[in-house]
TORDOZA-467509 format. One line per 5 residues: number of its first residue (from 0); their letters; for each residue x, y, z of C-alpha. Coordinates in steps of 0.02 Angstrom, whole numbers, plus 50000, padded with zeros to 5 digits. Example, Ala and Ser with C-alpha at 12.3 -4.5 7.8 and 13.67 -1.06 7.14 Angstrom:
<nodes>
0) AS) 50615 49775 50390  50684 49947 50357
</nodes>
This chain:
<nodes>
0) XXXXX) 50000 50000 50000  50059 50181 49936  50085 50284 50096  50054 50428 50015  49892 50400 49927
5) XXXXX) 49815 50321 50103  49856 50495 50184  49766 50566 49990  49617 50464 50055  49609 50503 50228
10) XXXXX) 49627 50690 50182  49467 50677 50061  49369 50561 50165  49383 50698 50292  49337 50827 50180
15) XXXXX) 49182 50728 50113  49108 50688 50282  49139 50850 50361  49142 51028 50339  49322 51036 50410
20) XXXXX) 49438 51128 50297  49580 51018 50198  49722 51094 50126  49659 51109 49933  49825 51029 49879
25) XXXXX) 49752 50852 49903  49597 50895 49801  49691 50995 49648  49663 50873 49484  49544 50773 49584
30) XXXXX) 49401 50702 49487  49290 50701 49650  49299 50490 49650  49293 50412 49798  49308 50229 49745
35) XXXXX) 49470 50205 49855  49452 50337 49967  49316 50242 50071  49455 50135 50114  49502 50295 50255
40) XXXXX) 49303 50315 50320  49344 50245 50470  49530 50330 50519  49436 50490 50462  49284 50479 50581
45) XXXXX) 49417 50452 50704  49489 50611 50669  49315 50724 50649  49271 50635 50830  49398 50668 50923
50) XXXXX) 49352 50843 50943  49165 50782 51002  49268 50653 51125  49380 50764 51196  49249 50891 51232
55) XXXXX) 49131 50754 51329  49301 50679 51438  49335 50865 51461  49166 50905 51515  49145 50732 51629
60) XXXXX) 49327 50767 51716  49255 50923 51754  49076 50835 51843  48971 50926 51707  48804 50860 51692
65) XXXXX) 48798 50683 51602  48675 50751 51492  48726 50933 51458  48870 50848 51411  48812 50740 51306
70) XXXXX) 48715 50883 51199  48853 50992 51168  48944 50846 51127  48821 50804 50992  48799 50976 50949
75) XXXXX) 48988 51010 50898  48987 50849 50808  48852 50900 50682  48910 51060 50670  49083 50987 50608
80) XXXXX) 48985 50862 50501  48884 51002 50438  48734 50897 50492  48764 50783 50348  48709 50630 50412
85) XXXXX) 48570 50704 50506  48499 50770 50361  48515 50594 50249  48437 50535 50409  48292 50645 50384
90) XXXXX) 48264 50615 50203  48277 50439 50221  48138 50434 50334  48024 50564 50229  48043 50461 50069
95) XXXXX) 48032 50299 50140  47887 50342 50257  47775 50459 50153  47839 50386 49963  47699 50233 49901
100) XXXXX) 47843 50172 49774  47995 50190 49714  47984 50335 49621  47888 50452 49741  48015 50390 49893
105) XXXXX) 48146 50469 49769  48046 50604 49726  48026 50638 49905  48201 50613 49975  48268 50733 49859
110) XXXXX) 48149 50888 49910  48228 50983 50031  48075 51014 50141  48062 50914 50297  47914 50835 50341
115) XXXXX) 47867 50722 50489  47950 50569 50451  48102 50653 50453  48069 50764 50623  48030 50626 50692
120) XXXXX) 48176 50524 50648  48299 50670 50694  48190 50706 50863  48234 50490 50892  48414 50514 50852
125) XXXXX) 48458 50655 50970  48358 50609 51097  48417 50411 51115  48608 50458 51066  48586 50603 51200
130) XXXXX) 48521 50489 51334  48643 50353 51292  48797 50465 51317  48730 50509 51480  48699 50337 51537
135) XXXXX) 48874 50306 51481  48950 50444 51573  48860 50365 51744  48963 50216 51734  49127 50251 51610
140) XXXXX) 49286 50361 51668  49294 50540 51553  49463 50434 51452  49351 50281 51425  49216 50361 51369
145) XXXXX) 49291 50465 51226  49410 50331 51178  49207 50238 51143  49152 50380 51050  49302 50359 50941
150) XXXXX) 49276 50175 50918  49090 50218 50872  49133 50352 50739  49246 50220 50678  49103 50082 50667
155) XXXXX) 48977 50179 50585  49080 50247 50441  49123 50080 50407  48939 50041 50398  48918 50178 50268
160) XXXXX) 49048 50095 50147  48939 49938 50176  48790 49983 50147  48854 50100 50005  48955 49942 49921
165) XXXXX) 48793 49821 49945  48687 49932 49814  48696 49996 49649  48630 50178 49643  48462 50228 49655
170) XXXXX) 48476 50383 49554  48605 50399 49396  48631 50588 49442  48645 50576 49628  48787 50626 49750
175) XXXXX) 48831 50452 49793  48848 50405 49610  48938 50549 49560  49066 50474 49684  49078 50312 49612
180) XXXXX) 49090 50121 49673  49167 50079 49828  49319 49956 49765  49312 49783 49806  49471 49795 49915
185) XXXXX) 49442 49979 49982  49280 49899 50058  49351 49766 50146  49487 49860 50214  49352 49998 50280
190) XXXXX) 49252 49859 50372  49415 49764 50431  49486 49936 50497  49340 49986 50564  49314 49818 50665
195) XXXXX) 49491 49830 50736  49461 49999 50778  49295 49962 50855  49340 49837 50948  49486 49910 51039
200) XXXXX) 49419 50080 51077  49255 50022 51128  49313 49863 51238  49379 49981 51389  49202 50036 51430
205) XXXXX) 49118 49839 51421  49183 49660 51417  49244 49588 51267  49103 49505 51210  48965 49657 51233
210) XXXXX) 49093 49741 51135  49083 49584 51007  48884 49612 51007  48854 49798 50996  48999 49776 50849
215) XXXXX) 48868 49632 50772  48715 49719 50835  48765 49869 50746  48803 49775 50584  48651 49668 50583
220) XXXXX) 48548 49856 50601  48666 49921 50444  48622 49739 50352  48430 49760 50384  48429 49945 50334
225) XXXXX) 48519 49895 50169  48406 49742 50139  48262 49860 50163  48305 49990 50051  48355 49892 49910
230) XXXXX) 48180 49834 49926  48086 50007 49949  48202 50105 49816  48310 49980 49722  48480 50044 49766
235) XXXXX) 48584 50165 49884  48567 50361 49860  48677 50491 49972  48567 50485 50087  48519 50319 50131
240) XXXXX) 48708 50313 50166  48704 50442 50285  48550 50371 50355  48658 50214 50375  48802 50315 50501
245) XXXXX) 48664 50373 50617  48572 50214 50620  48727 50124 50665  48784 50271 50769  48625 50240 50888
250) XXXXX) 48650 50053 50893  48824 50071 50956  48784 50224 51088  48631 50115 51144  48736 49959 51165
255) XXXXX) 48881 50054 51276  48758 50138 51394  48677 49958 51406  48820 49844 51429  48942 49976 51500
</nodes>
């Protein structure tokens, strides 16, 4: 493996899945493909959580409340994600909940309007990530807990490359297309690195084998999702990728605060 074009990756992957600046350099002559990039997903969630994690150690060492903590944790993450999977979250749930077929569930997702599927869905995904931090925070020390939160951001970009590899795309002219095919090889190295890193960030905070099930509870909840997409749409679209990462991201939140 080229060094060089792994830190090319990482540096992109970051740049797709956040709104963090990247020196342009890395993008110049760029044709916007992420087919090997995805292979970084899960190093790069590492690196757009770790201001999130440090924020909610910082704020347990310092006895803040569990769950004040836990929002302003939350809330810097999407604001460095420029709510990105929130708001694939949100379509997701509008198309798949209000559309009667395929082609109004498309139709739907891709209006920008929210409707109550989708406030409903983001309401659900604060609110249980939210309470799940703070349940954490009860019974993990502040290093423990970030270090999970890292492991988690890990996991659930992995899941996106998953799900995103499983489907062909629903629309020819969406985002996700535009990007290309995960490759075969950057997929398996997403989901093998994001395994590893799972499993040793998150196994400080539970025994090794809740760690083993939240990591196969959250990938059974990515599998299902995927299964019942392809069935509702036909294929993956940016969003139901996104909607992937917070699915996942609940799963694994849920499973530390009930295991930890």
């Amino acid at each position: 493996m080229n060094f060089q074009h792994y830190i090319d990756d990482v540096v992109r992957s970051i740049g797709f899945l956040s709104r963090i600046p990247m020196p342009g350099r890395f993008f110049v002559a760029h044709d916007g493909s992420l087919s090997r990039a995805v292979r970084a997903f899960p190093i790069a969630g590492l690196f757009i959580a770790l201001p999130s994690a440090a924020l909610f150690a910082t704020l347990q060492a310092g006895r803040a409340d569990p769950m004040l903590s836990a929002m302003l944790a939350l809330g810097l993450n999407t604001f460095l994600t420029g709510a990105l999977h929130e708001d694939g979250l949100s379509d997701t749930a509008d198309g798949i909940g209000g559309g009667r077929d395929r082609e109004s569930a498309l139709r739907i997702m891709k209006d920008s309007r929210i409707g109550t599927y989708g406030a409903v869905a983001l309401i659900l995904s604060f609110g249980l990530r939210a309470a799940a931090l703070a349940a954490l925070a009860e019974t993990a020390t502040p290093t423990v807990a970030g270090l999970a939160l890292l492991g988690v951001a890990a996991l659930n970009r992995a899941a996106m490359v998953w799900h995103w590899s499983l489907l062909a795309p629903a629309r020819a002219d969406g985002v996700a297309a535009s990007a290309g095919e995960p490759e075969g090889g950057a997929t398996l190295m997403a989901l093998a690195s994001g395994g590893v890193l799972a499993l040793a960030l998150m196994w400080p905070a539970m025994s090794l084998l809740a760690t083993l099930f939240a990591i196969a509870l959250a990938a059974g909840v990515a599998w299902g999702f995927t299964r019942a997409i392809s069935a509702k749409i036909g294929g993956h679209t940016g969003d139901t990728i996104g909607a992937t990462q917070q699915l996942t991201e609940i799963m694994s939140l849920s499973a530390l605060a009930l295991f930890a």
